[in-house]
C-alpha positions as CSV (number, residue, x, y, z in Angstrom):
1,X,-72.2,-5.7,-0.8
2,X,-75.0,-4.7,-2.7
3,X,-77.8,-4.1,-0.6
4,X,-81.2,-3.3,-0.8
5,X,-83.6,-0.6,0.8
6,X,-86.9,-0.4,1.2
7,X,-88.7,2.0,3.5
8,X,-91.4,4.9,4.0
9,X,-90.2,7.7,1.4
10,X,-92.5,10.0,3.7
11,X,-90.9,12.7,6.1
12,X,-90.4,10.5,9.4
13,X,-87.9,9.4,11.3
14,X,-87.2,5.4,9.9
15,X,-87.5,7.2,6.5
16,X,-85.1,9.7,7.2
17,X,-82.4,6.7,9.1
18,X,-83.0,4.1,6.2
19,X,-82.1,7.3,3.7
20,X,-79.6,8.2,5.8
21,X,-78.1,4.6,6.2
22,X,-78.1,3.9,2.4
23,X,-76.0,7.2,1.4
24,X,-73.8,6.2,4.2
25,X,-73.1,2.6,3.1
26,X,-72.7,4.2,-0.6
27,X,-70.2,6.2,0.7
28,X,-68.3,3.4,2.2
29,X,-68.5,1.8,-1.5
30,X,-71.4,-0.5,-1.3
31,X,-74.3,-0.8,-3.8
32,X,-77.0,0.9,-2.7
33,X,-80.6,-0.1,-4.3
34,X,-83.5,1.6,-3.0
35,X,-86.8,0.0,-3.7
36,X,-90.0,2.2,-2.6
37,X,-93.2,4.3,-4.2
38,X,-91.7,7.0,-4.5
39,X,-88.2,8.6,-4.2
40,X,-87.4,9.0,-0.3
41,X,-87.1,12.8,0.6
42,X,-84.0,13.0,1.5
43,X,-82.4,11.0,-1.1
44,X,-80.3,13.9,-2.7
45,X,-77.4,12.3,-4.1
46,X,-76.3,11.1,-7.4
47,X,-73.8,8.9,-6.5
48,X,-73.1,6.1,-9.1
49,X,-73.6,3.6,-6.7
50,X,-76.9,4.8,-5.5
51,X,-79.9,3.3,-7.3
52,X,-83.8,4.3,-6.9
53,X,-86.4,2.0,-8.0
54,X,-90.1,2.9,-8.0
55,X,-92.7,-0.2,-7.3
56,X,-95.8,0.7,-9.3
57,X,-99.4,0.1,-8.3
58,X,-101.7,-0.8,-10.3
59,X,-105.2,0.8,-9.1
60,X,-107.7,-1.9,-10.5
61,X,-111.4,-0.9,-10.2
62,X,-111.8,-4.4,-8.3
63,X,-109.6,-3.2,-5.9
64,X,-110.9,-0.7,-3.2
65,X,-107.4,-0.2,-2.0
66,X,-104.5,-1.2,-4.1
67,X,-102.2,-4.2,-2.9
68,X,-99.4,-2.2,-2.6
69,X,-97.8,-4.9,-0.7
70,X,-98.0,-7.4,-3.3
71,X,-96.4,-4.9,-6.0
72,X,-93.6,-4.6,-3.6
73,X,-92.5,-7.9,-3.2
74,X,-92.8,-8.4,-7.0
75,X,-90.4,-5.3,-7.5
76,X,-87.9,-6.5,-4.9
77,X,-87.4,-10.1,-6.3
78,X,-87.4,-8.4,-9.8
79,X,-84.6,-6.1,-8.4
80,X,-82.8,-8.6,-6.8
81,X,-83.0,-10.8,-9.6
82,X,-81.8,-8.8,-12.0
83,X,-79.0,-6.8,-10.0
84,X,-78.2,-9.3,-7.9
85,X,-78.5,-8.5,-4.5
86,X,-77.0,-9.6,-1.7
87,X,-79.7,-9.1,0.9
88,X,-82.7,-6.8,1.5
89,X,-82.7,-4.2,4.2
90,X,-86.7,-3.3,5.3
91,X,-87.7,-1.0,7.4
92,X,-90.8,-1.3,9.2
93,X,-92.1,-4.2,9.7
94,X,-95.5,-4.1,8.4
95,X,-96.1,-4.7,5.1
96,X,-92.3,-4.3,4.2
97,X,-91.5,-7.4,5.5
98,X,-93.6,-9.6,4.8
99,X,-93.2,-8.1,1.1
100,X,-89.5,-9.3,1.4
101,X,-90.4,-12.6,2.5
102,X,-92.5,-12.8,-0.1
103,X,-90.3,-12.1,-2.5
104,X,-87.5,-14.3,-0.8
105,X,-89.7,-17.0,-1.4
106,X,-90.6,-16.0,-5.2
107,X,-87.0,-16.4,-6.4
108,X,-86.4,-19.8,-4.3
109,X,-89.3,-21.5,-6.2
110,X,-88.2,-19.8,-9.3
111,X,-84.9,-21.7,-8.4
112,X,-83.1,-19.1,-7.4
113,X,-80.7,-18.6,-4.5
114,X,-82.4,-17.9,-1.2
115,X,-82.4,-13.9,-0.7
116,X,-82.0,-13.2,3.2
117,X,-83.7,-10.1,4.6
118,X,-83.0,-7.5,8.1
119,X,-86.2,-5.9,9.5
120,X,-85.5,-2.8,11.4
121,X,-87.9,-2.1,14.2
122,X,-88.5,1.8,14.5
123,X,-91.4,1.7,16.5
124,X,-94.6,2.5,15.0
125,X,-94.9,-0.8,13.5
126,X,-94.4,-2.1,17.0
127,X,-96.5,0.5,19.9
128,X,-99.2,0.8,17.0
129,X,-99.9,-1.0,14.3
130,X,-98.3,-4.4,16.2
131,X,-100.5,-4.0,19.0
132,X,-103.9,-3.9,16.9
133,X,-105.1,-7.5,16.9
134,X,-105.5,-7.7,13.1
135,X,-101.9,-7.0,12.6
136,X,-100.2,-8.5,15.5
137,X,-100.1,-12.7,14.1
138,X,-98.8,-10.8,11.0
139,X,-96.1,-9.1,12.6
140,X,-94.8,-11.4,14.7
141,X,-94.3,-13.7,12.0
142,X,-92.4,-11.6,9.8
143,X,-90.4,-10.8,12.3
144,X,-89.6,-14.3,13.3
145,X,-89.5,-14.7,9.6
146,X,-86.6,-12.2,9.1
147,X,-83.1,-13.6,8.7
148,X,-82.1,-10.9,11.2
149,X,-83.8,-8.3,13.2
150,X,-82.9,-4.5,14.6
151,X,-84.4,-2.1,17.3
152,X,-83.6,1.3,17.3
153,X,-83.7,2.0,21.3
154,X,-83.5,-1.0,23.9
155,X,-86.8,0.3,24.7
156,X,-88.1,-0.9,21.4
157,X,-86.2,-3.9,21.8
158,X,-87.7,-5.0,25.6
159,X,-91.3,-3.6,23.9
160,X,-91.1,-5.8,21.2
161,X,-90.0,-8.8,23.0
162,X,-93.0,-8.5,25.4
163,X,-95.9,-7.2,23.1
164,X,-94.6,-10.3,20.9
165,X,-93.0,-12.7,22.7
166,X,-91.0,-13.4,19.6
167,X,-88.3,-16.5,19.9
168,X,-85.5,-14.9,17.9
169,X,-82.8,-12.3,18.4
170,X,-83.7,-9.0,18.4
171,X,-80.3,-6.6,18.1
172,X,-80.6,-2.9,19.0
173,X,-78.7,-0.5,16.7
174,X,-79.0,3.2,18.0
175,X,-79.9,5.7,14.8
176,X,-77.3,7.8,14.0
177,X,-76.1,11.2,12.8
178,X,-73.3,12.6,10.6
179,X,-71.7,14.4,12.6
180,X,-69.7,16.2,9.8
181,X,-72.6,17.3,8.0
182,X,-74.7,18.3,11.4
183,X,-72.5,21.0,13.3
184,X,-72.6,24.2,14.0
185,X,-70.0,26.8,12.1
186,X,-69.8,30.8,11.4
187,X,-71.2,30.1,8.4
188,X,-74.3,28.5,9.9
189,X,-74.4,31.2,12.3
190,X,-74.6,33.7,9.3
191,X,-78.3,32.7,8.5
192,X,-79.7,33.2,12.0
193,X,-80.9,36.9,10.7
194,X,-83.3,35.7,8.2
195,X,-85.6,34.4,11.6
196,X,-84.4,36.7,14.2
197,X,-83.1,39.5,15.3
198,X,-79.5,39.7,17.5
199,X,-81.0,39.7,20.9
200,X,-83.8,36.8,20.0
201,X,-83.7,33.1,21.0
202,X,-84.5,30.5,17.9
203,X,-86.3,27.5,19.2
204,X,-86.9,25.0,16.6
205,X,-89.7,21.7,16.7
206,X,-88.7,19.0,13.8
207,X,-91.3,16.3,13.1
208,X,-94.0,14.6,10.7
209,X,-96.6,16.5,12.8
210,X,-98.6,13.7,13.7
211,X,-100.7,13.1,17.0
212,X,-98.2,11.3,18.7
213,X,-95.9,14.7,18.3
214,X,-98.1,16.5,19.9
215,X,-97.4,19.8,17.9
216,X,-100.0,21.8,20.2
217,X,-97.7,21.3,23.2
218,X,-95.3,23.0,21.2
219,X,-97.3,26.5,20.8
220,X,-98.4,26.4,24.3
221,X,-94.5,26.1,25.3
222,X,-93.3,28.5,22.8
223,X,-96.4,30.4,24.0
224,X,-95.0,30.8,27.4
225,X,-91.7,30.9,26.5
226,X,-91.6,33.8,24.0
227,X,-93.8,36.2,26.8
228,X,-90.5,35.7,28.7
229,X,-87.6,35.7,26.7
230,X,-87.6,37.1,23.4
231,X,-87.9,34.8,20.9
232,X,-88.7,33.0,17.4
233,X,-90.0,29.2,16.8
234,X,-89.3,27.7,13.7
235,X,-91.8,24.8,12.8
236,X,-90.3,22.1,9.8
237,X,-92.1,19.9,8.4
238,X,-95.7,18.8,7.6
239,X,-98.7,16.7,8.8
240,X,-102.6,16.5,10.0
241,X,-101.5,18.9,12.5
242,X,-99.8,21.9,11.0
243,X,-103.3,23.1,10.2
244,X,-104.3,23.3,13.9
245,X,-101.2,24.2,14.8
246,X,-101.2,27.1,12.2
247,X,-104.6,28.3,14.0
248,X,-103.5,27.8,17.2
249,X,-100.3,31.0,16.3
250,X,-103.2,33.1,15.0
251,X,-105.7,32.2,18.1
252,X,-102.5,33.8,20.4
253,X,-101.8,36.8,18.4
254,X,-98.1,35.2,17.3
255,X,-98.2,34.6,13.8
256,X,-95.0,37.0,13.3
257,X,-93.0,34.7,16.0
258,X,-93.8,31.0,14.5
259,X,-92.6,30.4,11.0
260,X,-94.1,27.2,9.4
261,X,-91.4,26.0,7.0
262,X,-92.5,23.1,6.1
263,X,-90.5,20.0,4.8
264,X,-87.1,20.9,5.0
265,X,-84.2,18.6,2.9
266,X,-81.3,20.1,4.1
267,X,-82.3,20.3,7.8
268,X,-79.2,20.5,9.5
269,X,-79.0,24.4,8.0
270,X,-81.7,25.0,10.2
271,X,-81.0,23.3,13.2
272,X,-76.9,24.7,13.2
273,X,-78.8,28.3,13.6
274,X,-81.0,27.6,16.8
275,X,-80.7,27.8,20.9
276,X,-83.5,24.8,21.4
277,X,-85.4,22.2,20.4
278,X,-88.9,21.3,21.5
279,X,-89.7,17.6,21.7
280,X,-93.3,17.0,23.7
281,X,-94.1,13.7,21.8
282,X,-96.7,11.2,23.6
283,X,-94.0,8.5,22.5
284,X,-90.8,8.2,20.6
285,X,-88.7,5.1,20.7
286,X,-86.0,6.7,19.6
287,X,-85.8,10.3,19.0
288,X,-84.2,11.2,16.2
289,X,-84.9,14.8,15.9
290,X,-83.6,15.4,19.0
291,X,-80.0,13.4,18.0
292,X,-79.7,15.7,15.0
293,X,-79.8,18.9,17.2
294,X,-77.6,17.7,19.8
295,X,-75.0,17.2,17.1
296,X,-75.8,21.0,15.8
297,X,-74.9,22.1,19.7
298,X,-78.7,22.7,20.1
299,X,-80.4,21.0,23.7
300,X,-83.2,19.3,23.6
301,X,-86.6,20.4,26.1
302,X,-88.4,16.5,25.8
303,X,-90.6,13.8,27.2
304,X,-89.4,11.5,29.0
305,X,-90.8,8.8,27.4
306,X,-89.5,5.5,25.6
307,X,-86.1,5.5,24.2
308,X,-85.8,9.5,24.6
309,X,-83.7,8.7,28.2
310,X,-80.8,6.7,25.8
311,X,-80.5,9.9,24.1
312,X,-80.7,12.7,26.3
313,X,-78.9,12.7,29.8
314,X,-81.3,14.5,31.7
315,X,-79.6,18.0,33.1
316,X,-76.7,17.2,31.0
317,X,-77.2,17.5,27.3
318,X,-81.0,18.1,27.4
319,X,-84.0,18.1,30.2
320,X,-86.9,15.5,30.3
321,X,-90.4,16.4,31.8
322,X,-93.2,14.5,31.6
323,X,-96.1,13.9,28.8
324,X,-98.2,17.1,28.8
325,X,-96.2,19.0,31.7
326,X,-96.2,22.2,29.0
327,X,-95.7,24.3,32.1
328,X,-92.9,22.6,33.6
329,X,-91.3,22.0,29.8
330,X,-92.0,26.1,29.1
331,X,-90.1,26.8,32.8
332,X,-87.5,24.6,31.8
333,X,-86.7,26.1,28.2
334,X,-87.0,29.9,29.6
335,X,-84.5,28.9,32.7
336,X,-82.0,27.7,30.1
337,X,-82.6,30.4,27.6
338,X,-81.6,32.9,30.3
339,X,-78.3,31.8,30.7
340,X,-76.0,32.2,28.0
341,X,-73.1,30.3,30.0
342,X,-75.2,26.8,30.9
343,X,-76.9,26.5,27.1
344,X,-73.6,26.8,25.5
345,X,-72.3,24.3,27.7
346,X,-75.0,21.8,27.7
347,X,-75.1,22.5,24.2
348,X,-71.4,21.6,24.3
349,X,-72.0,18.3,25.8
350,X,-74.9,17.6,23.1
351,X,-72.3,17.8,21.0
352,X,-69.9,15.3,23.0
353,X,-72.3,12.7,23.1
354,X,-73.5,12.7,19.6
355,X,-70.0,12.2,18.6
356,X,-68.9,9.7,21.2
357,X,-72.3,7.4,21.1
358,X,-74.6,8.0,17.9
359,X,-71.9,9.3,14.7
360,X,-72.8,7.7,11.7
361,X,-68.9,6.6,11.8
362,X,-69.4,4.6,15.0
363,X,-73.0,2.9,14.2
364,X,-72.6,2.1,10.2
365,X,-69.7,-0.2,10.6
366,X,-72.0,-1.8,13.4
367,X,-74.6,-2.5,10.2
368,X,-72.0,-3.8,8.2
369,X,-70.9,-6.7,10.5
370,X,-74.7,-7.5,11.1
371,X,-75.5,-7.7,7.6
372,X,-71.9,-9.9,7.3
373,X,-73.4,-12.2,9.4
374,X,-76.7,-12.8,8.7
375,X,-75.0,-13.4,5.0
376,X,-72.5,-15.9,7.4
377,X,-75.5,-17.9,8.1
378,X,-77.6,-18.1,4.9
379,X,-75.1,-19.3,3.1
C-alpha cells in the first residue's frame, strides 16, 4: 500500500506512535509518505520507501495566524495526486482531519478518485481540545467524516463515544513498541556509569513536559525518594515546564542528582539503563512512555488514570496511585527500589506483557487489515 501520514512532528506521544507506525509499515514493504511542517523527530531512517514532505505556510500580513490547516490539505491532495496514494492516515483529529477531508474532497471535484482517510484518536484532541465548545461540532464531524476511526485505549474509545455521541465505529488499536529495539542487554547496561555510580538507583521521567505531566510531581517523588535510597533521576525531553522544573532541583539543593537531557531520539538507550520510571500525569489515555520502559525491564510508579490501567497491572508489572498522592507514589518507588529481587521480577513481567500485548509485531498487522478494509469499502 502506499499510505500516507500526517501527524504532530513535535516530541509527544501520537507523534512518536504515527513515526513509529510509518517506519514499521516501511519495514513491512509499504510506501510510506509523511506529510507534516516539519520532519517528525524521530523520523531517522533513510529507507527508500520512506518519504517526508514539508507543507509550507505562507505567513500573509492579512493573516494574524497562518491557515496552516488549509496548506495542509492542499499538500496532501497534491501528494496523493501525484504519488498516488492509497489512503491518508491522520492523527489527531483536529485540524488534521478535517485537512484530509478537505483534500479528499479537492481531488473528487477535480475528478479524481475518492481518497479515503483513518483518524487516530490519541487523546488530546478528544479530553481537550474536543471538549471546548468551539471545537467540539468541528470534531465530531470529522470524525464521523473519516472513512475509518482508531482509539488508542478503550478509555479513549468509551470517552469519545460519550463526549461525542458520534454514530460511527470507533476501533481501539493499543500503541505499540518494538520490542527488538527496546530491551535491555550488557551492552545497555555498560552506559549506566555515565549517570550513576554502582550502588545508585537510575529513575528516569519521559514526556513533552506539559501540565497535564505534571513534571513537579516528579521532583517532589524523586525528592523523597533519593533522601532514602541513593539515587539519580534522569529528565528527557522538553516543554513549558522544564524551566520550573529546573528551579525546582536548585530550590532542593539536588542539581547534581537530576540531569535534564532534554529531547532524546534514540530513547530506548536511556530507558535499557534505568530501575524506574515516574509517570504522575493528571491524564494519559494511553501511556506510552510507560509501554516503552516496561519493554526495557524498567516498572512503571503511575496514575491511575485513563487508559494507564490497560497498560500497567497494578502490583504486577508497575504500581498505580492516585493523581497528586506524591507521598504514596515516593513510598511506593523507595519500597521497590529496596528490593533487588521484586524490581527484577516485576521488571521481568514488564517485559512479558510488552511482548505478549503491545509488540509492534502483534499491533501493526492489526493496522494493516484496518486500512485493507476501509479500502474494501471505498472502493
Amino acid at each position: 500500500m502506499k499510505i500516507g501520514i500526517t501527524c504532530y512532528p513535535t516530541y509527544g506521544g501520537s507523534g512518536v506512535v504515527a513515526t513509529e507506525l510509518g517506519m514499521e509499515l516501511a519495514d513491512r514493504d509499504h510506501e510510506v509518505h509523511f506529510i507534516s511542517y516539519q520532519q517528525p523527530i524521530r523520523l531517522n531512517t533513510e529507507r527508500a520507501n520512506i518519504h517526508f514532505h514539508e507543507v509550507d505556510v505562507s505567513n500573509y500580513p492579512l493573516f494574524e495566524y497562518p491557515p496552516y490547516d488549509l496548506a495542509l490539505a492542499t499538500r496532501m491532495a497534491e501528494v496523493a495526486e501525484i504519488y498516488s496514494l492509497d489512503l491518508l492516515h491522520v492523527h489527531y483529529a483536529i485540524p488534521h482531519s478535517v485537512s484530509a477531508l478537505l483534500a479528499r474532497q479537492m481531488l473528487a471535484a477535480n475528478g479524481g478518485r475518492r481518497l479515503p482517510f483513518v483518524t487516530t484518536l490519541h487523546g488530546t484532541d478528544i479530553t481537550l481540545v474536543g471538549t471546548d465548545r468551539s471545537y467540539l461540532p468541528i470534531t465530531r464531524f470529522s470524525i464521523e467524516q473519516s472513512d475509518g476511526v482508531t482509539a488508542i485505549s478503550h478509555y479513549l474509545r468509551e470517552r469519545t463515544l460519550q463526549v461525542f455521541d458520534v454514530k460511527r465505529p470507533v476501533q481501539v488499536i493499543y500503541n505499540f513498541v518494538n520490542c527488538d529495539l527496546y530491551r535491555r542487554d550488557p551492552e545497555s547496561e555498560k552506559h549506566r556509569a555515565e549517570y550513576a555510580q554502582a550502588d545508585e538507583r537510575i529513575l528516569v521521567h519521559l514526556s513533552n513536559f506539559r501540565p497535564v505531566k505534571r513534571v513537579p510531581d516528579v521532583v517532589e517523588i524523586f525528592d523523597q525518594v533519593q533522601r532514602q535510597v541513593p539515587a539519580r533521576l534522569l529528565m528527557i525531553g522538553d516543554g513549558p515546564d522544564r524551566s520550573t522544573a529546573e528551579w525546582m532541583v536548585r530550590r532542593k539543593g539536588i542539581q547534581d542528582r537530576v540531569h535534564f537531557l532534554g529531547k532524546q531520539a534514540r530513547v530506548h538507550e536511556k530507558l535499557a539503563i534505568a530501575d524506574l520510571m515516574l509517570l504522575p500525569s493528571q491524564l494519559e489515555s494511553f501511556g506510552l512512555a510507560a509501554l516503552e520502559a516496561m519493554a526495557c525491564e524498567v516498572p512503571t510508579v503511575a496514575t491511575r488514570v485513563g487508559g494507564v490501567p490497560e497498560v500497567i497491572d497494578d502490583g504486577k508489572t508497575g504500581l498505580l496511585a492516585q493523581v497528586g498522592d506524591v507521598e504514596t507514589m515516593a513510598k511506593q518507588a523507595i519500597k521497590l527500589l529496596s528490593d533487588e529481587g521484586k524490581l527484577r521480577q516485576m521488571g521481568k513481567r514488564a517485559r512479558i506483557a510488552a511482548q505478549t500485548r503491545f509488540c509492534s509485531t502483534r499491533i501493526i498487522p492489526e493496522y494493516e487489515n484496518f486500512y485493507r478494509c476501509v479500502l474494501e469499502r471505498a472502493s
